[in-house]
C-alpha positions in Angstrom: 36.6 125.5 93.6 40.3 125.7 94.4 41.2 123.3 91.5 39.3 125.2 89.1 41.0 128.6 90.7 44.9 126.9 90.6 44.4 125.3 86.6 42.8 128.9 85.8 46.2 130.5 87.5 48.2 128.0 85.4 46.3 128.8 81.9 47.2 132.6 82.6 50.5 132.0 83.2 50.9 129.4 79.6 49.3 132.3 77.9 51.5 135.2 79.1 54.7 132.9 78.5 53.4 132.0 75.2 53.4 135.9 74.3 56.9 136.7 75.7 58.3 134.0 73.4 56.5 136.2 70.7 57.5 139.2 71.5 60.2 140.9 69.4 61.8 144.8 68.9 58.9 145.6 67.7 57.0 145.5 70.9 58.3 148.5 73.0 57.7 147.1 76.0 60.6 144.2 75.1 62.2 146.6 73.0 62.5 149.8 75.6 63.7 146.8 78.6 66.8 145.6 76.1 67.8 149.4 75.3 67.6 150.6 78.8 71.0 151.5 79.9 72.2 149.2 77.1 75.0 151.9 75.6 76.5 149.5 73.0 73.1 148.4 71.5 72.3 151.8 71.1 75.5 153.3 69.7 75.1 149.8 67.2 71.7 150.9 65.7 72.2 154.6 66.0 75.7 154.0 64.1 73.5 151.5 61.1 70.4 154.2 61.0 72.3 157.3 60.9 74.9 155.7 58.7 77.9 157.3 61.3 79.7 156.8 64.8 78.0 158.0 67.4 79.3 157.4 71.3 76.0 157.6 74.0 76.7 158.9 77.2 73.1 157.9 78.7 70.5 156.2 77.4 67.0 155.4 79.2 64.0 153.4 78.2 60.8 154.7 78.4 61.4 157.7 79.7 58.7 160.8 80.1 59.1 163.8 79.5 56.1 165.8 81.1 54.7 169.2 79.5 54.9 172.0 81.1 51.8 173.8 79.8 49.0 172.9 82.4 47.0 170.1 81.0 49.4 170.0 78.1 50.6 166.1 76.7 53.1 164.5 78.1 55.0 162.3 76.4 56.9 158.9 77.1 60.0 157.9 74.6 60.6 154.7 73.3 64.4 155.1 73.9 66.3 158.2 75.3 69.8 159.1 74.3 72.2 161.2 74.8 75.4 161.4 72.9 79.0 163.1 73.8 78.3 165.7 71.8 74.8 167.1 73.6 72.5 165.5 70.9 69.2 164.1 72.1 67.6 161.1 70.6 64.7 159.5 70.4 64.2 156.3 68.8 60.2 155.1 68.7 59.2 151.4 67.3 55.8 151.3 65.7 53.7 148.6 64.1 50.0 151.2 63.4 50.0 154.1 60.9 48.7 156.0 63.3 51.7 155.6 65.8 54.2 156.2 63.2 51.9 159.3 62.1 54.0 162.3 60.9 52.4 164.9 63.0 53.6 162.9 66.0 57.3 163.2 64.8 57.2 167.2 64.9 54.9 167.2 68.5 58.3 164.6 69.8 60.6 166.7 68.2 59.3 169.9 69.5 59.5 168.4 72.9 63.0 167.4 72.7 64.0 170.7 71.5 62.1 172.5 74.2 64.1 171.0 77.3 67.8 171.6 76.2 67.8 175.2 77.0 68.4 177.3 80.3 66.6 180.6 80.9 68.5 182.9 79.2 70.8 180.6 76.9 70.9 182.1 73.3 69.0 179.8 70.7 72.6 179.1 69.0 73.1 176.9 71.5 70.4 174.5 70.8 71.8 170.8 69.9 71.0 169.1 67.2 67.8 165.8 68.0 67.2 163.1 66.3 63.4 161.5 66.3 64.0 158.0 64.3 61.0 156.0 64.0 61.5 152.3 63.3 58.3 151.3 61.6 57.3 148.2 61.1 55.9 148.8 57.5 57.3 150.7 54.5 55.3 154.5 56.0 56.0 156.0 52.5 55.8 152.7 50.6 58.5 153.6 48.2 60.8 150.4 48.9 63.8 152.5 50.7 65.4 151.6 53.9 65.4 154.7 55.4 63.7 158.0 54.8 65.1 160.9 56.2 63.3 164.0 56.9 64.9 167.7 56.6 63.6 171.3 56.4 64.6 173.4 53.3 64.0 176.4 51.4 61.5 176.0 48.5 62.6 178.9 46.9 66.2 177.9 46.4 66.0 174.1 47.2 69.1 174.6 49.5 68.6 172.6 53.1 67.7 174.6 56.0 70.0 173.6 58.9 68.1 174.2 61.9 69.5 171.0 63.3 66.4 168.8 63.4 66.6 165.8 62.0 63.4 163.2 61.7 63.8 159.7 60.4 61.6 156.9 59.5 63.2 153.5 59.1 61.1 150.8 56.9 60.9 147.7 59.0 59.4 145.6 56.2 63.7 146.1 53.9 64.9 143.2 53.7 68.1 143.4 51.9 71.4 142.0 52.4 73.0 144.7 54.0 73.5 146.1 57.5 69.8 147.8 57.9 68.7 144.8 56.2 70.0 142.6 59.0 68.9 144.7 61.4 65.5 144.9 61.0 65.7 141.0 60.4 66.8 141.6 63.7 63.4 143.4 64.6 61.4 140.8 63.4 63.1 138.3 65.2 61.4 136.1 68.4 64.5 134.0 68.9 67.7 135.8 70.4 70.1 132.7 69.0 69.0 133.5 65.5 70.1 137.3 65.7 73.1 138.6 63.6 73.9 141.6 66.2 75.2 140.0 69.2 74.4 143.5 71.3 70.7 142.7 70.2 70.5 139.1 71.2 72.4 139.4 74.6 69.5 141.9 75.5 66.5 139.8 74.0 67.8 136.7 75.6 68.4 138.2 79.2 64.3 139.0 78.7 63.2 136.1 77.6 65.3 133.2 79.2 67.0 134.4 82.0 64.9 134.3 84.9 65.1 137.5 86.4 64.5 139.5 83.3 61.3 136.7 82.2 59.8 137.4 85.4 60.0 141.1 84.9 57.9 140.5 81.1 56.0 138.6 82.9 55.2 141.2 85.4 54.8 143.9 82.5 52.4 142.1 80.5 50.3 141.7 83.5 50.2 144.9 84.4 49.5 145.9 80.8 46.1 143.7 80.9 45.0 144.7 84.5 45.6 148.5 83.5 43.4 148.2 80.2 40.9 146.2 82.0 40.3 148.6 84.4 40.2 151.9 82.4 37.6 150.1 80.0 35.6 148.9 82.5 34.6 152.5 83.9 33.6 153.4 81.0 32.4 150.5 78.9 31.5 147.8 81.6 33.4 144.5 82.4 32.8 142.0 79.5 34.1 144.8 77.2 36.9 145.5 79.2 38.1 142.1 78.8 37.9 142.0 75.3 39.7 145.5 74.3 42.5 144.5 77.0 43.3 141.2 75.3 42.8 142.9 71.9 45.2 145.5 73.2 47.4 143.2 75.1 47.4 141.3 71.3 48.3 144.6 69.4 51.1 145.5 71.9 52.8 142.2 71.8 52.7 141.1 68.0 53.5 138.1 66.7 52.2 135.8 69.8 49.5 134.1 67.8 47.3 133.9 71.8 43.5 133.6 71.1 40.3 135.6 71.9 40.0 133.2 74.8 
């Protein structure tokens, strides 16, 4: 019994290492542990989307930022920055169309807007935010890089500068320019075939240093036990199992684990 219990430990542990070394940017869970605290990362990809210099003061992964309506929904970011300026950030990976879904852009940029005033500040000084959502696919399917979305007035045509700004980034571009490379960079499971050297730094501390390995390690895990158990209350055991690993699948991309 003990033998069976110790070569079952050691399968788990080949199939959790066999997703880490298919993970990539696309899976937040990698992807929110390489942009935590990482300032020049951020500033590199907020600098290629936005097409500009920016300079981030703070920048925190996975951070939540909780409702504060009573039963309202609170919501966790991808990536949180803050730049010199006041300007908050959100950057979200996606890989479903329902992640990436446009109505979820306005509830995150709502949220942002609604935690950078004090009681009685005048509306004027509301920063500008920024909710850029890399998506894996092309969300609008018309082959750009980047889609940028902006109020204006339909009457005149003129832009309406209330100082949010949404973006969508098209994960599937592939051309031979900087967002080219940088989603290539996305898309990548090996840190030593990167082209941004603040990208690979990251993805390698995760995935081949020890101490940041055994914290993916830890994550994944967690990921699986905390599926398993909200499935089995409501759908039973076997379920549970199988919508955990299908989740566990979906979160982690390009891992190629089985059923099993």
């Amino acid at each position: 019994m003990a033998e069976n219990k110790s070569s079952k430990v050691m399968q788990d542990y080949e199939k959790v290492n066999r997703l880490i070394d298919g993970l990539t940017l696309f899976d937040d869970d990698l992807m929110s542990r390489v942009f935590d605290k990482n300032i020049e990362a951020t500033e590199l990809i907020l600098r290629i989307i936005l097409g500009r210099k920016i300079t981030v003061i703070r920048v925190n992964g996975q951070e939540e930022v909780r409702n504060a309506e009573v039963g309202g929904r609170n919501i966790t970011l991808d990536v949180y920055a803050l730049d010199e300026n006041g300007q908050e950030m959100d950057i979200e990976v996606q890989g479903n169309s329902e992640g990436a879904h446009i109505r979820r852009a306005r509830y995150h940029s709502s949220v942002l807007d609604s935690k950078m005033l004090k009681e009685g500040q005048p509306f004027k000084k509301l920063k500008d935010s920024y909710v850029i959502f890399i998506y894996r696919h092309d969300k609008f399917k018309k082959g750009l890089p980047v889609y940028h979305i902006d109020r204006y007035v339909r009457e005149t045509g003129e832009i309406f500068e209330d100082g949010s700004h949404i973006v969508y980034v098209n994960g599937n571009y592939k051309g031979d320019d900087e967002i080219g490379q940088l989603m290539s960079d996305f898309h990548q499971v090996d840190p030593d075939n990167m082209h941004y050297k603040e990208l690979s730094q990251g993805v390698k501390h995760f995935k081949e240093v020890e101490e940041g390995r055994d914290s993916m390690c830890e994550a994944v895990q967690e990921y699986a036990k905390e599926y398993a158990k909200e499935y089995a209350k409501e759908y039973g055991e076997q379920r549970a199992i199988r919508e955990a690993t299908e989740n566990v699948k979906k979160l982690m991309g390009n891992a190629g684990v089985t059923q099993e």
